[in-house]
C-alpha positions as CSV (number, residue, x, y, z in Angstrom):
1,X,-12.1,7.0,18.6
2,X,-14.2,6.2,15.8
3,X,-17.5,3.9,16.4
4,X,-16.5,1.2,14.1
5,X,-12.6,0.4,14.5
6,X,-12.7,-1.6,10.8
7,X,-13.4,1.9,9.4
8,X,-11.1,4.4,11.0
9,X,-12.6,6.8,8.4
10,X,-16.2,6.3,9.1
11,X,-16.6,10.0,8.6
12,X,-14.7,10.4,5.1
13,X,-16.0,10.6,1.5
14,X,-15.2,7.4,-0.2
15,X,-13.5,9.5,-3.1
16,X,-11.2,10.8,0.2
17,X,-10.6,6.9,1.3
18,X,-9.8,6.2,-2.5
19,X,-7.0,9.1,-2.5
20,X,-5.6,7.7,1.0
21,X,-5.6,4.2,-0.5
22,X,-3.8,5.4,-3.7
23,X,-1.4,7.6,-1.5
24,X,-0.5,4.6,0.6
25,X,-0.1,2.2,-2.1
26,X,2.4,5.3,-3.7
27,X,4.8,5.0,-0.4
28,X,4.7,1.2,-0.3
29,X,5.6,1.6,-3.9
30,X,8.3,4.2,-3.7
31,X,10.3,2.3,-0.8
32,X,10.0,-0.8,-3.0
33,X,11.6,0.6,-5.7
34,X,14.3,2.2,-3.6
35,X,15.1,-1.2,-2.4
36,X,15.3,-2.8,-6.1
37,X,17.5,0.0,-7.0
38,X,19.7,-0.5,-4.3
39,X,20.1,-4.5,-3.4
40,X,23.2,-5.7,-4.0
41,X,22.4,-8.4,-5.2
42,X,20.6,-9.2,-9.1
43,X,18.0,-11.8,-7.4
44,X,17.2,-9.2,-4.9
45,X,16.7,-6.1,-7.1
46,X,14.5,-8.6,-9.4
47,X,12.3,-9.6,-6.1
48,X,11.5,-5.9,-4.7
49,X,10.8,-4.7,-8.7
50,X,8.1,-7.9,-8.5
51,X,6.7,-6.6,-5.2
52,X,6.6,-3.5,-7.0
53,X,4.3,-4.9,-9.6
54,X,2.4,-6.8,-7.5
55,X,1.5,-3.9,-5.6
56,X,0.6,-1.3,-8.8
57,X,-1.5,-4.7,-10.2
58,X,-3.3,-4.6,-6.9
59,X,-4.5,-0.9,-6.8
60,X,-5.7,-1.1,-10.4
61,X,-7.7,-4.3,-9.4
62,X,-9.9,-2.9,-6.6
63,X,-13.1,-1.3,-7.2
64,X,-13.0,2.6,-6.3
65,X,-16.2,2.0,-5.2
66,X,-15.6,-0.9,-2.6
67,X,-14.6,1.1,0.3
68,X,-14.4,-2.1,2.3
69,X,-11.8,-3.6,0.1
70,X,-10.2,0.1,0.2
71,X,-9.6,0.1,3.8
72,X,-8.5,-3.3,3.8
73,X,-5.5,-2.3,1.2
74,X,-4.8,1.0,3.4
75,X,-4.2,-1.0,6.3
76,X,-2.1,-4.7,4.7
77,X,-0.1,-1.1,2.7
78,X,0.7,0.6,5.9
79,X,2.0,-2.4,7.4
80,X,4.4,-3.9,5.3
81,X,5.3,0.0,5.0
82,X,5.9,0.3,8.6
83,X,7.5,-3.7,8.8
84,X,10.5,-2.5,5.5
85,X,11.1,1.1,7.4
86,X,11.9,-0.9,10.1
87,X,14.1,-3.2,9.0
88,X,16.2,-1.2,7.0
């Protein structure tokens, strides 16, 4: 168990926490755009692709650097990840 929950990767490079944050935002992206693909309906398809956006204009607005900001991302990303996969 790490010694600081905030920062389950107390032991990790920040360049290593940048890759996980950018892989994370990839999935959350990917499923998004699956579910704009797919939705039936034009307003729907329209509302994923703008989470989709939301999402890429996120990652380019943090600071590599700010590994605080990094590991908050990670973990709002892997949420709303796990919350669509469940609610398929």
């Amino acid at each position: 168990m790490p010694e600081n929950p905030a920062d389950p990767y107390e032991h990790t490079p920040t360049t290593m926490v940048f890759d996980i944050f950018t892989e994370t935002s990839n999935d959350l992206i990917g499923l998004l755009a699956h579910r704009s693909r797919t939705a039936a309906a034009p307003a729907d398809r329209e509302a994923w692709w703008q989470r989709v956006l939301a999402v890429r204009d996120d990652r380019r607005s943090v600071n590599p650097h700010d590994r605080q900001a990094l590991l908050e991302h990670i973990s709002a990303w892997r949420s709303e990840t796990e919350t669509l996969r469940a609610v398929r």
